[in-house]
N, C-alpha and C positions, 0 to 999 in steps of 0.2 A: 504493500500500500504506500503511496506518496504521500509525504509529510507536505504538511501547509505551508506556509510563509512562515508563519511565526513558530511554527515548529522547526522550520530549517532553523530560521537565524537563531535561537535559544541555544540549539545543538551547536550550530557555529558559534556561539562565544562560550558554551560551556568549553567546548575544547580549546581555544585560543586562550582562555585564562589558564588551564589545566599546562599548556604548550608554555606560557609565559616563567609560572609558578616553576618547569623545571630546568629551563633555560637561563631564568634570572633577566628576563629583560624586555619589554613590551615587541609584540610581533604588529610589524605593516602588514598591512592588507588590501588588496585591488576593492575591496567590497566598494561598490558604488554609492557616492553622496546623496545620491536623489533616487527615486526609483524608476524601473524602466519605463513606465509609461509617461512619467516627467522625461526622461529622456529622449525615447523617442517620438512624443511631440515635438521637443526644440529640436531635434536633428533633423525631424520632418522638415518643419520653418526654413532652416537654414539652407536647408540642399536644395527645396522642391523651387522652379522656376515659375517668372511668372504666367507663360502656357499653361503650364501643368493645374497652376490656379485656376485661372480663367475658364479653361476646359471644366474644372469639375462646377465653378459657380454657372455654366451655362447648359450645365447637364440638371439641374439641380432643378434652375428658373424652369426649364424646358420641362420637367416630371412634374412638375406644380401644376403645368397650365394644359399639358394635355398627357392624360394617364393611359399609356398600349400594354396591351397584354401578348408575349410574346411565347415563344415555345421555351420550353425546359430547355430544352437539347441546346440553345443559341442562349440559354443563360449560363448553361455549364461552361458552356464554351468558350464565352468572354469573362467569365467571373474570375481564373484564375490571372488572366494578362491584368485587371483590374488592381488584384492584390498583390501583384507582385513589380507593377510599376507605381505602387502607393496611391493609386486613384480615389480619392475619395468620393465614387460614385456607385450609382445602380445600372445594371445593363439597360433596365426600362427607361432608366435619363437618358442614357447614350443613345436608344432608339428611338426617342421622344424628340432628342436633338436633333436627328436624322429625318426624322416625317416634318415636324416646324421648320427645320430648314431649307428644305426641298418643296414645301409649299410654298414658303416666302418667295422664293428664288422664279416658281413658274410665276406670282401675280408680280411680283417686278417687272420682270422680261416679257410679260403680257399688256402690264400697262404701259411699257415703254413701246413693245410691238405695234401698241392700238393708237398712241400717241402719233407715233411715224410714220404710221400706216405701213409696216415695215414686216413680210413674212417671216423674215432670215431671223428678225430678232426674237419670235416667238418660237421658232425653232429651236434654236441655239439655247432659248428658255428652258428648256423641255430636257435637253440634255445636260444641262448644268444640274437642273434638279434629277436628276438621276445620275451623274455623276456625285451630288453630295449625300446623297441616301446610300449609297456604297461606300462611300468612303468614311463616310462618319462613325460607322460601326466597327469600322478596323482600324480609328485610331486610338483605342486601348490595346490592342496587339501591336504597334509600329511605335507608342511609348514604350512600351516593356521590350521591345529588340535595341531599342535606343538606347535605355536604360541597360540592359544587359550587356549588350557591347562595351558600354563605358566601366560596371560593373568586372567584367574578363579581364581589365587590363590590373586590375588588384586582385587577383585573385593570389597570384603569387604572393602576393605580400603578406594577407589576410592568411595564411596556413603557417607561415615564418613568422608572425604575430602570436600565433595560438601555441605554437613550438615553443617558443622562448617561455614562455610562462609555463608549460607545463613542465619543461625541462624543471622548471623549480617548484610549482605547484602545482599537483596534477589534480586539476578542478576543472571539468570543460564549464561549465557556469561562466566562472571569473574569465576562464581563458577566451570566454569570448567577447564579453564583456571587455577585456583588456584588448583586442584587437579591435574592436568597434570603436572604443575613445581612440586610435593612433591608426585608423583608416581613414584616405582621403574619401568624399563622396564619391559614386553612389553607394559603394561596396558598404561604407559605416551603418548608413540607413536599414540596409538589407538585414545586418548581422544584429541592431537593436530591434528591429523587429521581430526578430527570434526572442529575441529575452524578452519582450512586450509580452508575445502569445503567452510565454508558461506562466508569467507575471498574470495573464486574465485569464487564466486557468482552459487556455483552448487546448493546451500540451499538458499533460501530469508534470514532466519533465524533459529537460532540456536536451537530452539525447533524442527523446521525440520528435520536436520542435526542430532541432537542426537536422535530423534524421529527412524529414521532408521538406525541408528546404531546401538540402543540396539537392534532391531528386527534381527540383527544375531545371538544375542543373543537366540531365544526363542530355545528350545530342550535342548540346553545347561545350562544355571539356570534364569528361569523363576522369579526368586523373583527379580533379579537383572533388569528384565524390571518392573515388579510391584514398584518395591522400587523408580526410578526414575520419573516411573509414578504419585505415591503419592510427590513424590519432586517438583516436575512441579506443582501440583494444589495448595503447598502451594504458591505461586506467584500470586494467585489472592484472599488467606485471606484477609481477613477485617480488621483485627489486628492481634499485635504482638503475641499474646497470642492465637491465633488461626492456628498461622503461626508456631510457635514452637510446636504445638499437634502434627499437621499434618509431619513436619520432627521428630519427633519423631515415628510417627506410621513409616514412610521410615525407619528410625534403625530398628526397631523391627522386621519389612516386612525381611529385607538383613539377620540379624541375625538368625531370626526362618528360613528361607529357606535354609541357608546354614546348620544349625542346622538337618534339616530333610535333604537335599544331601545325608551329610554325613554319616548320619543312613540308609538310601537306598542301600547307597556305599558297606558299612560294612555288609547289609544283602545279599548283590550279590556277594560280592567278593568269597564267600569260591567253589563255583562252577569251577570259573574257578581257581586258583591256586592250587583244587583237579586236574584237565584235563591237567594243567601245568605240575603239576609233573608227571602224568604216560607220555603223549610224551615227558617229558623233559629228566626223568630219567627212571621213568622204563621199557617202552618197547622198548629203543633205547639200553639200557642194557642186556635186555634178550635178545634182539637180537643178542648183540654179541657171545651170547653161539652158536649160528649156525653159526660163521665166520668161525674157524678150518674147519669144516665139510665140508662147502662151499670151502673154498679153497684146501681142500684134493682132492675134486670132482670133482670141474671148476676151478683147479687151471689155465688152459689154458684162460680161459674165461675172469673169475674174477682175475683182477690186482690189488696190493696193492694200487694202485691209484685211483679207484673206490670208495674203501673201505676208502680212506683219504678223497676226496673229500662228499661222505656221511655223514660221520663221523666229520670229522673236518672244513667241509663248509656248506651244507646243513641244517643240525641239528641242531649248532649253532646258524644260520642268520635267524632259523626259529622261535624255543624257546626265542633266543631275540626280533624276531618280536612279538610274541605271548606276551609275558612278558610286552612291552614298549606298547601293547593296553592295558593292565591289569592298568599298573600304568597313561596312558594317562587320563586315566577317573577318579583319585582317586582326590577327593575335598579336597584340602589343607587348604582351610581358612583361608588363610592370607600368606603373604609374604614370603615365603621361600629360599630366596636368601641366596644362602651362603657367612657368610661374616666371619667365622670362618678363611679359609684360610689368611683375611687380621692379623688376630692376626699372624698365622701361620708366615708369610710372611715378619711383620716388627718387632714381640718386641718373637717370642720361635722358635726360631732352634735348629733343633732336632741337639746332640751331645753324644760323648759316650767320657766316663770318663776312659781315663790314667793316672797313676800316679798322680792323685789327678788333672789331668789340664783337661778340656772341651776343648776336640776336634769335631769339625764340621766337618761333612763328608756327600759331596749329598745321599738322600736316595736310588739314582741307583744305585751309589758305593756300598751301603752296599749290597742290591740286586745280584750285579753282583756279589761280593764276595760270597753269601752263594752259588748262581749257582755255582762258579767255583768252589771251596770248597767242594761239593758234587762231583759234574758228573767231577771233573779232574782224578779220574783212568778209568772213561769211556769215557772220551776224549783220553788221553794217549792210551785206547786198540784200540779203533776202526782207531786210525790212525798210529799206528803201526801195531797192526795185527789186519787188518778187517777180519771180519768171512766170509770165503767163503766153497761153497763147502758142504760137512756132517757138517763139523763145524762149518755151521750158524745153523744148527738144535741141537746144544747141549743148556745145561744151563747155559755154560758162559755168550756169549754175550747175553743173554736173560737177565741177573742180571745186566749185567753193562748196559743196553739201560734202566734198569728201575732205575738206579742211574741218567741215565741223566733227565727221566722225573721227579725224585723227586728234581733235584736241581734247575730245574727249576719251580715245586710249590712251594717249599720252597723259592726260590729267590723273587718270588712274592709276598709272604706272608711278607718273613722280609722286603720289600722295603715299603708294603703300611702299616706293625706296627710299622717302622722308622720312617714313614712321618708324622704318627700322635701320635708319642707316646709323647710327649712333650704338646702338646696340649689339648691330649683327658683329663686328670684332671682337667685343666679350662675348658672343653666343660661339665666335670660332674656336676661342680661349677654354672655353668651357666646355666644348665638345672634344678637345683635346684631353682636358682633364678625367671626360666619363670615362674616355678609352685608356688611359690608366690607373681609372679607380678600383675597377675588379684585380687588379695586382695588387694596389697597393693595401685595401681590407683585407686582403690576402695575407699579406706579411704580416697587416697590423694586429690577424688573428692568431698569428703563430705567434706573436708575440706575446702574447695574452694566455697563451693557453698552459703555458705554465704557472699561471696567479699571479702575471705581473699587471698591475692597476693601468687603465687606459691613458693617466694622466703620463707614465713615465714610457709606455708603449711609443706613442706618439714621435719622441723625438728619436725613438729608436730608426721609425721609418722614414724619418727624417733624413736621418744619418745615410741608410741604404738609400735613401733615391736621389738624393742630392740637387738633381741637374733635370729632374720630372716636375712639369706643369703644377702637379698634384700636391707637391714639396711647400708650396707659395698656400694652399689652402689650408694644409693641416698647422705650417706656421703662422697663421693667423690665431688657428686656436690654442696652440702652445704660448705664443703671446698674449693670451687672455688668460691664461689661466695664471701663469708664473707671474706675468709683469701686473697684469688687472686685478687677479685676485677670484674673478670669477668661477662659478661652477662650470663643468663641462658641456650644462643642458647650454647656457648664458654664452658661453663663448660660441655653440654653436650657434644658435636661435639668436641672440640678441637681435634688437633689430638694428638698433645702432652698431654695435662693436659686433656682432656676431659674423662669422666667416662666410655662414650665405646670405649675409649682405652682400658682398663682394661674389660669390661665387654662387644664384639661385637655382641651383639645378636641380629640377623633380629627380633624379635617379639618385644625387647626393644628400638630397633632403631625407627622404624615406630610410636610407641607409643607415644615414647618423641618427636620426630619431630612432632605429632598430636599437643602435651601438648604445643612447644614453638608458637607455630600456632595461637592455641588457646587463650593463654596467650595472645595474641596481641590483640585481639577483647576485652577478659574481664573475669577474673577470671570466672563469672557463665558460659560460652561457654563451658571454657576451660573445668570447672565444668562435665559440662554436658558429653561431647566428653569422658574425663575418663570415665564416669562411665559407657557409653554406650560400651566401649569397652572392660571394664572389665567385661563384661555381656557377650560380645562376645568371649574371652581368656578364660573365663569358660567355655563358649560350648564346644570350641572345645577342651579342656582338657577332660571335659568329653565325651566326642567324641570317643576322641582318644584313652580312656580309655578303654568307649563299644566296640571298634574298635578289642582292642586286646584282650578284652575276647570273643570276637563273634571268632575268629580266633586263638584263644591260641593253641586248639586239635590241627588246620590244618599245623601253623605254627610251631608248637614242632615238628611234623610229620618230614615236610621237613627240619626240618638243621638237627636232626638226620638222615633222607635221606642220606643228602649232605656230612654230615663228615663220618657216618659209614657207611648206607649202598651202597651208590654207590661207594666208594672204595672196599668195601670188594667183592659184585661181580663180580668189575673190574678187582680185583686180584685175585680171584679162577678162572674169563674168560683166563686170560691170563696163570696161571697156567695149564690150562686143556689143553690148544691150545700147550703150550709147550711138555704134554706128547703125545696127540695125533698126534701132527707132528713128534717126534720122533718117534714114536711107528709105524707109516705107514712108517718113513725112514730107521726103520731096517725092516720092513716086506718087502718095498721095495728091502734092498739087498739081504734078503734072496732069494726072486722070483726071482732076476738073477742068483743068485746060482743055483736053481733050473732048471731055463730055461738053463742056458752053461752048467749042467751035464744031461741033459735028453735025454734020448734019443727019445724021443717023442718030434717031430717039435713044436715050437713054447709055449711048456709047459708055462705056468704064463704070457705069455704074456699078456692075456685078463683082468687078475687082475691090472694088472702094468697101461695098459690104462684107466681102470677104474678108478685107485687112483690120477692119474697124478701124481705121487709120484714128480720126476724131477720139478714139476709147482709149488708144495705147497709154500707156505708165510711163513718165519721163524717165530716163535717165536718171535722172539726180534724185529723182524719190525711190527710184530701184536702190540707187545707191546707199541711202539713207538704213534701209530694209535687211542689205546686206552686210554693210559694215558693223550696224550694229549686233545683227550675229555673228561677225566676227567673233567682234568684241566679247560676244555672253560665251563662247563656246571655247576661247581661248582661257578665259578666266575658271570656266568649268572645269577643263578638263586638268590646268593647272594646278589647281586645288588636289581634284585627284593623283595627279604624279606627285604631286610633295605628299601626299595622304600616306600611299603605297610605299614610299622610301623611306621618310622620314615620319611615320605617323603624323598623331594629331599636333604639329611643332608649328607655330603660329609663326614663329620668326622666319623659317624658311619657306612656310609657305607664302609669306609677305614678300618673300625674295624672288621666291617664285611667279608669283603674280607679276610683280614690279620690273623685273626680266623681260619677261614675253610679252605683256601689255608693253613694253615701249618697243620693241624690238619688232613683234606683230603688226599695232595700229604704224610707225615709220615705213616700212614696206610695205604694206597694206596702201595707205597714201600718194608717197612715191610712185609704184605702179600704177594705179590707177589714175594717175595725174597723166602718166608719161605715154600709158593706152593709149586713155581719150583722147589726146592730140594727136598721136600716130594715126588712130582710125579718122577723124574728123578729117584729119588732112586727105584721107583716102575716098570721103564720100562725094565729094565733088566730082571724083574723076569718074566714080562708080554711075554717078547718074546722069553725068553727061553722057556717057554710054549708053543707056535705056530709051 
């Protein structure tokens, strides 16, 4: 039978006075300050975003004002994604959201229909509301994949948290409890939710509770139920020494699984980032060589807004859907939270140097400057003399509508190599540092493992590396402790004097909060914890290494894609469409020449209905259409290549973006400028010939 609360905690400090009484000396204890449901409420607050809010307050509004009764089988089905991305909703809300929003959606698009007298738009009604009654319903499933992904990348950590503690008190309770406070989100949320349930009596106990928890686990990484598994039967070793095999075989378990993940990862991934880029770039490209033709023909038909909507909604929200499954599944191994931006944020703003002073300017200022700076003689034309008439089909406005699209890749490019151009040399610094910190926890744990205290370890590995990156971090906190006086947490954490002030790296962060953890229990823990970790920081270096030479061909492929070739298509697309629209708009006036001197009724007329000449799509609005999917599709798939190399790393993917956006929209430009006067130069000759 399970003891109560109060029957636990009684038994718990009958025996800690009993432990004290023969030790001589008060015992610490993980017991938690507050109780789990205080807990995890405030971890709730703090982690849950404001989506995640808003979502459940309009699931909520939505069950108030109209109550659906749906099948069991579609409440089972969504009620566990509910509970396990923290939803605080009813399936009946979610579906309640789904019928009021899709109702809303047809009398909108029907009053706007009736307004304009307009068929298309009550059409287009009609699919929207049934696109959001499908979609509404599976975003409790595409939170909790969101959630989980972000969840996988600690999972490593979250078992090397549970380890340490049991190595010195084998309590799964506390030891989860002690991994929950020193997990970053979401993984924290997850694990006090377990102590919640047994807390509101849904679990007897807490091997229950975790018992089916990790079981959402299974499909997802498998070694991370096996690892905890083997965690739990050390709890009934015989001894100490048979208790520490057994969490040791759980490292090894978490370690090699994520070790193999990751090599699974890296032999699937090149299939689909091949498939990514023909729908992303090349057959939505070639496509465009049949827009001109298209709009020559069905200019009545096909409206520029068709062709925007395609082009600059569909395409985009499809390639990044496709993209964000590609990177949902990539096995990070370990913590990837970016904390770059906090360096960013309090001690390197970005500035540009006048007259020898450092001036600060937000990075949208500068942004907006290089837009306006370009597209201001194509702002000035279009809003003094907009092209109307024959002379939207010339090669003026065709030039100045592709200055506006270049100042705006360009704008986006200088705003996101603004934002990190101050940073990204301590991010180089610092990515130096990760790749010899799995060495250096290495030595520092051998050093330790014979009972020597972290404070004197330290300068041991000092001594051995001398001349390594890494050498400059650890003497930061050796100077805090000796010269400051500070504790070890302090020299590391401080926010002022602390070492990752200087050095914010998620993988060094997680480490040394393992190290001052550990140090608490006993240099040999602490011992152990390094070195098991730097066993783990080596996999997934080498990992990450096979990663990119499994994928080097695919991925050199695509950014030369992205900077050359899908500009340069894009620009010969819209160079063609400019002579071809001209060249049907002098054929067009000639065939009224033809038809007002003929004397045969109706001469050229049948030609003229054929071409729609009057319906065609300028040039310069094609251009408008395409450049701007340039732009959306280089940006897209950007994100993606930095996703897949370097995970979720905000500073490279700023780098990334800020690369290609300037290097794409420049040739992107360039050609299309140098086209259009090449072909224009040629239509004269082409239709004096006709």
């Amino acid at each position: 039978m399970a003891l109560t609360e109060e029957e636990r905690k009684e038994l718990f400090l009958k025996y800690k006075q009993k432990i004290e009484g023969q030790i001589g000396t008060t015992v610490k204890t993980e017991e938690p300050e507050v109780t789990y449901s205080q807990a995890y409420k405030v971890f709730k607050e703090e982690q849950l975003g404001l989506a995640h809010t808003l979502f459940e307050r309009l699931c909520a509004s939505a069950e108030r004002l109209l109550q659906v009764k749906i099948k069991q089988s579609d409440i089972d089905k969504m009620q566990p994604s509910l509970e396990m991305a923290h939803i605080n909703a009813t399936p009946q809300g979610v579906y309640s959201l789904a019928i009021l929003s899709a109702l809303l959606s047809v009398f909108a698009f029907f009053a706007i229909g009736i307004l304009f007298a307009n068929l298309t738009v009550m059409l287009a009604g009609l699919f929207v509301s049934l696109g959001l009654f499908l979609y509404i319903p599976s975003i409790p499933k595409r939170m909790f994949a969101i959630w989980r992904a972000k969840a996988s990348d600690q999972i490593v950590l979250a078992v090397l948290y549970m380890i340490i503690y049991m190595e010195h008190t084998p309590n799964l309770e506390l030891a989860t409890w002690f991994a929950a406070k020193h997990l970053p989100p979401p993984l924290s949320l997850d694990f006090i939710k377990v102590l919640w349930d047994v807390e509101t009596k849904k679990y007897s106990n807490i091997t229950a509770a975790l018992e089916d928890y990790i079981s959402t686990w299974r499909g997802w990484d498998d070694a991370f139920i096996d690892a905890v598994h083997v965690l739990e039967t050390s709890l009934v070793a015989q001894s100490k020494s048979e208790r520490l095999k057994i969490l040791e075989k759980s490292e090894e378990i978490i370690l090699e699984g994520t070790f193999d993940k990751m090599m699974s990862y890296a032999h699937n991934l090149q299939s689909p980032i091949e498939t990514l880029h023909m729908l992303g770039t090349v057959l939505p490209i070639m496509g465009l060589v049949m827009l001109p033709m298209v709009s020559a023909f069905m200019g009545e038909t096909v409206k520029w807004w068709h062709i925007a909507i395609l082009y600059n909604l569909l395409l985009p929200l499809g390639i990044y859907g496709i993209s964000r499954s590609v990177l949902s599944v990539r096995p990070a191994g370990s913590n990837v939270s970016d904390v770059y931006l906090h360096l960013a944020e309090k001690y390197v703003r970005p500035e540009i140097n006048l007259f020898g002073l450092g001036v600060r300017i937000p990075p949208w200022l500068v942004g907006a400057i290089v837009f306006v700076l370009v597209s201001l003689p194509a702002i000035f034309y279009f809003t003094v003399t907009p092209p109307t008439g024959e002379q939207a089909f010339e090669t003026t406005p065709l030039i100045f509508s592709t200055l506006m699209i270049a100042g705006l890749g360009l704008g986006l490019g200088a705003y996101y190599w603004y934002n990190i151009s101050s940073v990204v040399k301590i991010k180089r610094k610092i990515a130096l540092i990760e790749e010899e910190f799995a060495s250096a926890i290495f030595q520092l744990g051998n050093k330790m493992a014979g009972g020597t205290p972290v404070e004197t370890a330290i300068p041991a590995v000092m001594e051995a590396m001398p001349k390594a990156e890494v050498t400059d971090f650890f003497r930061i906190i050796d100077s805090n402790i000796r010269e400051r006086g500070l504790s070890l947490r302090d020299a590391i954490f401080d926010k002022k004097l602390g070492a990752l002030t200087y050095y914010p790296s998620a993988i060094i962060k997680s480490v040394m909060n393992t190290l001052v953890e550990a140090a608490k229990k006993s240099p040999q823990i602490a011992a152990s914890s390094l070195i098991a970790i730097s066993k783990y920081l080596a996999n997934v270096h080498r990992v990450n290494e096979r990663l990119k030479d499994l994928l080097a061909d695919t991925i050199s492929s695509m950014s030369s894609q992205i900077k050359l070739f899908a500009p340069a298509i894009s620009g010969i697309v819209v160079g063609l469409s400019s002579l071809t629209t001209q060249i049907l708009g002098s054929l067009g006036a000639k065939l009224r020449g033809f038809e007002a001197g003929s004397d045969v009724p109706g001469f050229g007329t049948g030609l003229l209905s054929v071409f729609q000449v009057d319906e065609m799509l300028p040039a310069w609005q094609f251009q408008f259409i395409v450049g701007l999917y340039l732009i959306q599709v280089v940006a897209v798939l950007s994100i993606m290549l930095n996703g897949v190399v370097n995970g979720a790393d905000k500073v490279e993917e700023q780098n990334t973006l800020a690369t290609n956006l300037l290097i794409a929209s420049a040739f992107y430009a360039i050609l299309t400028i140098i086209t259009a006067v090449f072909f224009s130069g040629l239509v004269g000759s082409i239709v004096a010939e006709i």
